[in-house]
N, C-alpha and C positions, 0 to 999 in steps of 0.2 A: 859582670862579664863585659868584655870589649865584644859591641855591636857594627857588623857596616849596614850601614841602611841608603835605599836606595829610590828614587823616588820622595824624598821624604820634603818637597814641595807641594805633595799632592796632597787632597782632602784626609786623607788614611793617615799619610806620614807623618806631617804636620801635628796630629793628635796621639799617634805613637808615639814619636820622640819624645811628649810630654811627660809619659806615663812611663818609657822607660827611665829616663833619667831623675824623674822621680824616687824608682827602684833602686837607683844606685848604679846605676849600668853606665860604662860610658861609651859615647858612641861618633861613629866617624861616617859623615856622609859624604855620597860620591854623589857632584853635580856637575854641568856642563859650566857653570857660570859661580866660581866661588862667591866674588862679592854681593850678586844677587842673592844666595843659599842665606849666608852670615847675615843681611841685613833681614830678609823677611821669614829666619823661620825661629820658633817661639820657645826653642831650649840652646841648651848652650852645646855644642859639638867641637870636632877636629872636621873641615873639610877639604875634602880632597877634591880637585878640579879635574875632570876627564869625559870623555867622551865614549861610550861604552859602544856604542853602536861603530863606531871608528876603529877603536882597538882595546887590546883587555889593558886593565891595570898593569901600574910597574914598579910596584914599592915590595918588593918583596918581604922585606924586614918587618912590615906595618900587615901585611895580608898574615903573615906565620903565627901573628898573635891574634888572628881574628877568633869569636866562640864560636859566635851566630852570625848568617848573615838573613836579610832581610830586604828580600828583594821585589821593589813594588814598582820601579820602573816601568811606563810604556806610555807610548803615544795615546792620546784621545782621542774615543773610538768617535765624539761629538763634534764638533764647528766645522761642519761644510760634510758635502756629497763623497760618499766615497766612489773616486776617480782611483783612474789606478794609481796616480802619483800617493793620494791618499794610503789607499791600502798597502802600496810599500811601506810608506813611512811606515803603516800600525804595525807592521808584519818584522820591519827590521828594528825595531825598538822592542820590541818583544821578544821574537828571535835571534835575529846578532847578539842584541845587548846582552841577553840572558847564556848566550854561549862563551862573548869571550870575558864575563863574571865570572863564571866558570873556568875559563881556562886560565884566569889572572889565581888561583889557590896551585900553588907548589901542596903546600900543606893542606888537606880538605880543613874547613869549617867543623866544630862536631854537627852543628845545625843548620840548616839549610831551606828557608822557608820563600815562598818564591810567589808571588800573584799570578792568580789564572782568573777564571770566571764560569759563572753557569751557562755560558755561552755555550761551555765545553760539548754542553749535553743537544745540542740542536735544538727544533722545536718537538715538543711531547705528548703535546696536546693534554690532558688530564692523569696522565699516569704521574702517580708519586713517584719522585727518582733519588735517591741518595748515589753515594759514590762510588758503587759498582758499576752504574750505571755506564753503557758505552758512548764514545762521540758523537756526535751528529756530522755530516755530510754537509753543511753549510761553511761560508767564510768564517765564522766567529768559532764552529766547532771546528775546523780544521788547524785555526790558530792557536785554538787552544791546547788541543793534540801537540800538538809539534813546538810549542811553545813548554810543553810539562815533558817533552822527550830530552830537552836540551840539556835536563836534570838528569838524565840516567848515568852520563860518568860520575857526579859524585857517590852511586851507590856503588861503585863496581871498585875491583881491587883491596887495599889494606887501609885499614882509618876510617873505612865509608863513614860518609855522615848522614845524620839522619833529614831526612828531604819532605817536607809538605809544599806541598800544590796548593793553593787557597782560591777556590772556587767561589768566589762572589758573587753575592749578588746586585741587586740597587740597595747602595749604601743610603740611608736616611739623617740629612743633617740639616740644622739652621740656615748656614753658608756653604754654597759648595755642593757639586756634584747633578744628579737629577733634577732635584726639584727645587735648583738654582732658575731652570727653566718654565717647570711648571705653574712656581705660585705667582711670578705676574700675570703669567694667560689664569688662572684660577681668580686672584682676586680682581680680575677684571671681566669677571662673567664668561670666560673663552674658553677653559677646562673642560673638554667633556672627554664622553668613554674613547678608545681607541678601535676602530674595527667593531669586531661582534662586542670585545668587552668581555669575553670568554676565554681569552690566553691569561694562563696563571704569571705573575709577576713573583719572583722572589726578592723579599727588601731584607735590610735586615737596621738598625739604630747603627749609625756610627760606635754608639759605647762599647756596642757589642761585636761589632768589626771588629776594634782596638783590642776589647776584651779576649775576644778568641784569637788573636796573633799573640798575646802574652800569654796566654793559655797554651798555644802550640808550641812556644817557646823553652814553657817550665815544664811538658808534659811527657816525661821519654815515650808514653807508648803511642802517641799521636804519629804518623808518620803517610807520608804518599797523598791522596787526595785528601782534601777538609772542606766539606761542603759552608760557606761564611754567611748562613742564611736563619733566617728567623725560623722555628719550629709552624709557622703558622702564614704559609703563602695565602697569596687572594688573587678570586681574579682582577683584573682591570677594571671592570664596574665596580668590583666591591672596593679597588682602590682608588678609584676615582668619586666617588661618594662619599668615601671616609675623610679625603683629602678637602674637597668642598667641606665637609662637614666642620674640620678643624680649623679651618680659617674662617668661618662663620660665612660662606658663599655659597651661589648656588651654581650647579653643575650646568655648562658648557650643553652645546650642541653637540651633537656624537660628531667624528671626526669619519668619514667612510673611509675603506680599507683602500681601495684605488685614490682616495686625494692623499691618503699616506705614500703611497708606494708611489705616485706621480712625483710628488714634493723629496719624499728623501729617497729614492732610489731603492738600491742595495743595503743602505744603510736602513730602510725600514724593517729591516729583522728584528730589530732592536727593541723595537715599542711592538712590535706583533706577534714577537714568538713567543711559545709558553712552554712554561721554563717551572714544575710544580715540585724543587728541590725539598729536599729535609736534612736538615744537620745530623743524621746520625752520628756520626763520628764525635762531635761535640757532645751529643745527649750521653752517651753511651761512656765516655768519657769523666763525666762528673760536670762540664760545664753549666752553670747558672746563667739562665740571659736574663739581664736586665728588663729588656722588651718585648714580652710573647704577646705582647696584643696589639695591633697596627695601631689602633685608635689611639690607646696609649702613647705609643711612639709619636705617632703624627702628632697629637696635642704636645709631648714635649719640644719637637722641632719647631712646630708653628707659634710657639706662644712669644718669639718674638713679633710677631705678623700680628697685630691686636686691629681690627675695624681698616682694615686691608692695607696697613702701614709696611714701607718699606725698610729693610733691616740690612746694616753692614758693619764688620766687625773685620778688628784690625789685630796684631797681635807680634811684639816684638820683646826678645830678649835680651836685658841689659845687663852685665857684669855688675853696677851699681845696685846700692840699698833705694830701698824705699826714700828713703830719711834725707841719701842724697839726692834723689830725682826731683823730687816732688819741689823744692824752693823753684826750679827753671820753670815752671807752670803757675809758680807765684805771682809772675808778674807779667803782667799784663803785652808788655812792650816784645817780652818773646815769642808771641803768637806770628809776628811780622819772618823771623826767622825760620818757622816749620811751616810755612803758608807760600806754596808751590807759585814762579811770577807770574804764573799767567791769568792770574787770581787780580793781579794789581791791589794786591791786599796793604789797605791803609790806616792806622788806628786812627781815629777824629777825635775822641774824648776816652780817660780811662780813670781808672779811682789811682788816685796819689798812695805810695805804697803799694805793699802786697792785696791780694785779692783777698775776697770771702765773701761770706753768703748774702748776698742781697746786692752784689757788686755789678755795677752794666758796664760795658765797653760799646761802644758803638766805632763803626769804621765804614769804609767806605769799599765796595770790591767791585770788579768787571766779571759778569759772565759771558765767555763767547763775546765780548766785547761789548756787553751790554753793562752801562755803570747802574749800583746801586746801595743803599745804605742796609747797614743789618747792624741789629742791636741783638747783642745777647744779654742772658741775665747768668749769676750764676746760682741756681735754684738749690745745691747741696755742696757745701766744704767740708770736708774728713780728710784734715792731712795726718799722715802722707800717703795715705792710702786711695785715697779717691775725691772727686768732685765731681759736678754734673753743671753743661750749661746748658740753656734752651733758647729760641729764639723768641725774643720778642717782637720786633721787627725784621722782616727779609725777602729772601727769594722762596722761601717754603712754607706753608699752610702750616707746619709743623716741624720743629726740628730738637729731638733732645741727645744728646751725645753725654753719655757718659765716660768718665777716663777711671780707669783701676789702674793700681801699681801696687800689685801682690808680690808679697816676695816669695821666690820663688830658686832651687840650684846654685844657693850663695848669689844671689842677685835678684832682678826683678824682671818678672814678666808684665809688660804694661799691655793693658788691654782698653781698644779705646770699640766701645758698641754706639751705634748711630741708631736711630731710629727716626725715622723722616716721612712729610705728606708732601706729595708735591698739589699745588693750583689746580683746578678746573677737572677734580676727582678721578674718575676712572680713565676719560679723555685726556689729562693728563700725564698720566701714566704709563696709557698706551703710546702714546707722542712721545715722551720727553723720558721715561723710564730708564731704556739701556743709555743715552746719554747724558742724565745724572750719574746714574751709577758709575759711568767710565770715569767722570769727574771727581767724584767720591773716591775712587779709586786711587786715581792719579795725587788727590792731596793725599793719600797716607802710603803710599811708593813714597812721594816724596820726603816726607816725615821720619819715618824707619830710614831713609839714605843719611839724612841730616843727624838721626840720634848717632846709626853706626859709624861715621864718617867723622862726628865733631863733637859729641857728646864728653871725652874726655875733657877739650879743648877748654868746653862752655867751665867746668869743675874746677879746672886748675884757674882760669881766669874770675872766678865770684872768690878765690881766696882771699 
């Protein structure tokens, strides 16, 4: 089937597109920023560049062959206080956007699946709630409301398509999302309960986010609200216990419910309301979740996290084989190329020839303008599949990076996973945490620009 997907730089998307075009599906994303979409997301697409919140689409031709559309678009409801500039922005990226989505189909979609949230529901206190369940009276339930109304033209008239709402809850992954935030405050001893510790959290595994939007997709009798939530809510104590537990830490100070709501405002609805959903629709449905037991889940996400190590993973799709990628990582002297300049990244000594296992490189880099030397080794060669370096000498207590180049959609998905300790243990961490990671970050922005941008270039030129 031809997919539009929407949103699909987001933690959800990103892991969709994988799964769809695995299935054979092909799929066409609508983003604000084509060349950013093309370089960093991790299947191969058609994208379209627009601005949904601005006006609707205008390709007519290309909207009339749409099947499905999939729609995950909206602003983060996270980073900073919601002001009102804020809660516009959440309000018309969720609203506009999702209306003039809508009004860009001449021809409806047959399917029509849209992100919402268990926001929908307000706070519940202990009552179990599935999808009959009414709105709640708050910002997040009122957005929600009016956010899953902007869907009723496509049931109405001739063609309707079939329309799910997806009612999310805390999505649970390695990278990305919640407890992007949580596990440095956790494994730095800072994690504790929220308020009483008594408002129910609904999570649910990413696999099974993913899982139940392809589920909603192949399912004709699925239709209108989908609750996107684990069969087995907890409350806050019980997930913040669970949470300590899989990282091998111990629970935080309790956080009181007035330094919440001083600290984030409005925005503390979020971490305070209780929210005790059930996937009915899913259960009833035939759906298998992967993750009905937190503990489980949490152990798989956190198992990159081993003795409070920090974890970052990178993820780009190349048109290329394996077979060809993999010689550009041969040698040693191309590291200088995919190594962002404000790195001042220098090689000083490298093995003559191609690499392999036991092979050091040492070079010389600036951080923040501090110079310094760093010796890698390289601890595993498997080409052209994979290799692994670690630090022998550096700027880090510990640093192991591994590189895969799976093939993947008549090409490769290269996948580069970091694991890293920074100095002076948990004091380090707290200090110098988000500005490694920003660093981290920024070399593999720049990497992915460099493969999408010159990758060809490198190919035709080693002929």
């Amino acid at each position: 089937m031809k997919i539009l997907l929407t949103g699909a730089t987001g933690l959800i998307g990103k892991q969709l597109g994988k799964v769809l075009v695995e299935k054979g599906h092909e799929l066409i994303v609508v983003s604000r920023n084509e060349a950013e979409a093309r370089t960093g997301l991790p299947f191969p697409c058609r994208v379209i560049e627009a601005d949904l919140v601005a006006a609707p689409l205008k390709d007519e031709v290309l909207l009339h062959s749409i099947d499905v559309v999939v729609h995950l678009m909206g602003e983060s409801l996270a980073n900073g206080r919601w002001d009102e500039a804020k809660k516009r922005r959440i309000y018309e990226s969720r609203i506009i956007g999702t209306r003039h989505l809508v009004e860009s189909f001449i021809t409806k979609p047959k399917v029509f699946i849209s992100a919402s949230a268990v926001g929908y529901y307000g706070s519940c206190g202990h009552e179990e709630i599935d999808e009959s369940h009414g709105a709640g009276d708050d910002f997040l339930g009122q957005l929600c409301q009016d956010w899953e109304e902007e869907l009723l033209p496509l049931t109405f008239g001739g063609k309707s398509a079939r329309v799910v709402s997806l009612r999310t809850g805390m999505v649970l992954a390695s990278q990305g999302g919640a407890l992007d935030k949580m596990i440095p405050l956790f494994n730095a001893g800072l994690g504790g309960v929220l308020g009483t510790g008594l408002q129910w959290m609904s999570w649910i595994h990413i696999d099974d986010a993913v899982g139940l939007i392809v589920h909603a997709i192949e399912k004709p009798s699925i239709s209108g609200a989908l609750n996107v939530v684990s069969p087995a809510p907890v409350t806050n104590a019980q997930f913040t216990n669970e949470l300590a537990a899989a990282l091998k830490t111990r629970v935080g100070p309790r956080i009181p419910q007035l330094a919440i709501t001083v600290a984030l405002g409005e925005m503390s609805i979020v971490a305070l309301s209780s929210q005790r959903a059930m996937p009915s629709k899913a259960l009833h449905s035939g759906y298998r979740f992967k993750f009905l037991n937190l503990a489980e889940a949490l152990k798989d996400v956190c198992s990159v996290y081993p003795e409070g190590e920090a974890y970052f993973q990178s993820e780009q799709y190349l048109s290329q084989s394996p077979e060809q990628i993999f010689p550009f990582f041969s040698e040693a002297k191309n590291l200088q190329k995919i190594t962002p300049p404000f790195l001042n990244f220098k090689i000083l000594e490298q093995p003559s020839g191609s690499l392999f296992q036991g092979a050091e490189i040492r070079y010389s880099i600036k951080i923040h303008g501090v110079p310094m030397e760093w010796i890698t080794v390289i601890e595993d060669w498997n080409p052209p599949f994979k290799f692994i370096d670690t630090q022998k000498k550096g700027p880090y207590k510990f640093w192991h990076h591994t590189h895969e180049f799976i093939p993947f959609a008549g090409g490769t998905l290269v996948v580069d996973r970091v694991r890293y300790r920074l100095p002076l243990g948990i004091f380090g961490g707290v200090v110098a945490g988000n500005l490694v990671k920003k660093d981290i970050q920024g070399i593999f922005n720049f990497r992915r620009k460099y493969f999408f941008e010159n990758f060809e270039k490198e190919l035709q030129s080693a002929k």
